[in-house]
N, C-alpha and C positions, 0 to 999 in steps of 0.2 A: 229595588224598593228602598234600599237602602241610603242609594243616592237622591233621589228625589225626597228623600227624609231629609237631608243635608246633613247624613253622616262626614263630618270632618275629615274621616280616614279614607273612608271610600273614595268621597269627593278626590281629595289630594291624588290618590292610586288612580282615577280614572284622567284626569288632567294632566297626569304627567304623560298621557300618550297621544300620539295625533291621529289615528286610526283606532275603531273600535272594532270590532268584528262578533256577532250573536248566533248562535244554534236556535235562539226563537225564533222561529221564521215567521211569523206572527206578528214582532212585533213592530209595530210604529204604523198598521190597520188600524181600521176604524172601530171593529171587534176586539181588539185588544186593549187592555185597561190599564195596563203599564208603560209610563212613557219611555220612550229610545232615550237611550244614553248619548251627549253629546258626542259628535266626533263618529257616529255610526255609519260604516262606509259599507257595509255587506250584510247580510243575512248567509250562511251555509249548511248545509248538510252536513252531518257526520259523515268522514270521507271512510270507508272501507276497501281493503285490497282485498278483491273478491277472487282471486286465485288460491287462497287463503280456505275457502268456506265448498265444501262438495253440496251436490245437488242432490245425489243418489235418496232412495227410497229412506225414511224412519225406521229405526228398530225399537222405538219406544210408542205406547199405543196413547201416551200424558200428552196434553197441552201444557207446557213449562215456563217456568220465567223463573230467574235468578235476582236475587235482592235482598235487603233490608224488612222484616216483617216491624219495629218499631226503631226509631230515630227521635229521641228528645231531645229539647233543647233549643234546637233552631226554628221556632215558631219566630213570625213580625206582624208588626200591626203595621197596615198602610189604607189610610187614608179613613183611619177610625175601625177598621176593617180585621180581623187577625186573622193570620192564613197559615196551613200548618204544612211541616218538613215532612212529619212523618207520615207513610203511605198506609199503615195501616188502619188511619180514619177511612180512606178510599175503600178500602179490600172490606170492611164491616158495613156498607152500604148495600154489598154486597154477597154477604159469607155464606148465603145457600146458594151460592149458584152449583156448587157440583149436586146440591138434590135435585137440580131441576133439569139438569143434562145427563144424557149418557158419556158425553166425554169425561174421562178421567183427568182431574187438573192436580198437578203438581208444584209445589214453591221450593225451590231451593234456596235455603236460608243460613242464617245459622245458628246452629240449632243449641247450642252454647248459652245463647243470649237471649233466645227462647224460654220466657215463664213458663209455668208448668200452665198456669190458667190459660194463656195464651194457647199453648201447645194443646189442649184441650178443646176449647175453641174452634181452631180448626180441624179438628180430627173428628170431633164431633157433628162437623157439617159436612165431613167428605175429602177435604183438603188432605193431598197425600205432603207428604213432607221429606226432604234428605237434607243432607248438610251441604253446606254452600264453601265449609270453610277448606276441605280439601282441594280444593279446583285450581287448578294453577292454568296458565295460560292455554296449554294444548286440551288438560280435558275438561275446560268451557267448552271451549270448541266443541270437542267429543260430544260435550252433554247438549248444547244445542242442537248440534246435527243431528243428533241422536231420536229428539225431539218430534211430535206430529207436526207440532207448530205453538205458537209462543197465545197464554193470556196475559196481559196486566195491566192494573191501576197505572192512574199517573199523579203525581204528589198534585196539592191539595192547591198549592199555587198556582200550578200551572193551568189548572183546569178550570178554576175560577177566573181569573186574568186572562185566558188563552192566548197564552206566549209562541205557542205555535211548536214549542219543544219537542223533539222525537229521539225517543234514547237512542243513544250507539250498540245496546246490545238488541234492540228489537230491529236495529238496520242490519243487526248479523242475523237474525234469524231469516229474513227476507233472505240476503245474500247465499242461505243454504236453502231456499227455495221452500222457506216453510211460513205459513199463514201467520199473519198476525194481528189479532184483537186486540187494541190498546186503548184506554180511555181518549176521549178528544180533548186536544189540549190547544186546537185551534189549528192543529197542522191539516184538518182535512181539506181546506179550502187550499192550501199546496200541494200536497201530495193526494194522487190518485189511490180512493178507494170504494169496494166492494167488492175488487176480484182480489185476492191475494193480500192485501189490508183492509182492514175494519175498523172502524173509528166507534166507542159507543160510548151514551150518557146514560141507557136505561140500560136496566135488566132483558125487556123484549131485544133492545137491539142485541145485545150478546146472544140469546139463543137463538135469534134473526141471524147472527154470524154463524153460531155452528153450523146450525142445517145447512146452510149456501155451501158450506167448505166441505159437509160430508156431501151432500150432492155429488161434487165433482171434485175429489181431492185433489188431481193431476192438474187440473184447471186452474187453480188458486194455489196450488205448486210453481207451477209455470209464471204464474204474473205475479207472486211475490218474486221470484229470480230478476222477473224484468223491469222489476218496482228498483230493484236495485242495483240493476245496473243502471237504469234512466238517472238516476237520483242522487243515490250510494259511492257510485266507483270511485274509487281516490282519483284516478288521475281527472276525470269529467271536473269531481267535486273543485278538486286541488287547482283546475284548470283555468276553472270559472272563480274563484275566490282571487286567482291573482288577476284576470282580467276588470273584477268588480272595482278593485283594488288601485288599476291601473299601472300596475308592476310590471 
């Protein structure tokens, strides 16, 4: 956004390179509302080493996601339009969804930086809560796998715009073979969903997602794995990005 604004600095940082490379896979469709960056020679996936990530059974009974409950500051206005960084405009579109589900939903946040109103907030519609800020590399891991399978927003730009974005921690949760509901942010016209990924704008759609996943949890187990290998795998991802590339 900020180059099609003709930010001076951005501009100069994107023209000093001859190859662009975006994680929106979205963009530069006709559904997407942000123009490609000159020099745009790829769209890719978040590459994952899924040797990395076990399949086995959940020993947590939570739908989980790890993240930021508020981020100021980095709001833009594009094209008369202002679009917001922080996800928890997303998540209060939403904040009864744990009374409307039997699934237990969990944020891991940090909980430091957590208002007490905030903190309330959630506690008071269901949202269970832990701290995000102990986690170091291996027990993410832990805590994902650990996981039924993943809920979450997706920031306010992306979903508006639909850039087609798909986080790198919801392709871990796939790669541990666990379901995952994430706002559409335009990725579902590329990546396959309804068994193992769920893409949603409304509230029906997310309880549309539970029931399918309790239905047959092994089922939507199985084809998140294969979501992620088809998609995910570093060497595929890594594979295809250098032949796009022509490396």
């Amino acid at each position: 956004m900020r180059f099609a604004q003709d930010d001076e600095d951005v501009r100069t940082l994107v023209e000093e390179h001859d190859d662009v490379v975006t994680f929106g896979l979205n963009i530069g469709n006709s559904d997407c509302s942000l123009p490609p960056l000159p020099h745009l020679r790829a769209k890719t996936c978040q590459p994952v080493v899924l040797d990395l990530w076990q399949t086995g059974p959940p020993t947590k009974r939570e739908f989980t996601t790890v993240g930021n409950w508020r981020q100021d500051g980095r709001d833009t206005v594009f094209e008369g339009n202002a679009y917001y960084w922080s996800k928890h405009r997303e998540y209060l579109k939403f904040i009864d969804l744990p009374k409307r589900t039997t699934e237990p939903l969990e944020l891991a946040t940090g909980l430091v930086r957590l208002s007490t109103d905030d903190s309330n907030l959630l506690k008071s519609n269901g949202w269970r809560l832990t701290d995000s800020h102990p986690l170091n590399v291996c027990s993410y891991r832990d805590y994902l796998q650990s996981s039924r399978g993943e809920f979450t927003v997706a920031k306010d730009a992306n979903v508006r715009l639909k850039t087609g974005w798909f986080s790198d921690r919801s392709a871990c949760y796939l790669a541990a073979g666990r379901p995952v509901i994430t706002q559409d942010t335009g990725f579902s016209t590329i990546l396959p969903t309804g068994e193992g990924l769920f893409a949603f704008n409304t509230m029906d759609e997310i309880l549309a997602a539970f029931e399918a996943i309790e239905c047959d949890y092994e089922r939507h187990s199985r084809a998140a794995r294969d979501i992620a290998e088809e998609y995910f795998k570093a060497e595929t991802v890594l594979a295809r990005l250098l032949s796009d590339l022509e490396l």
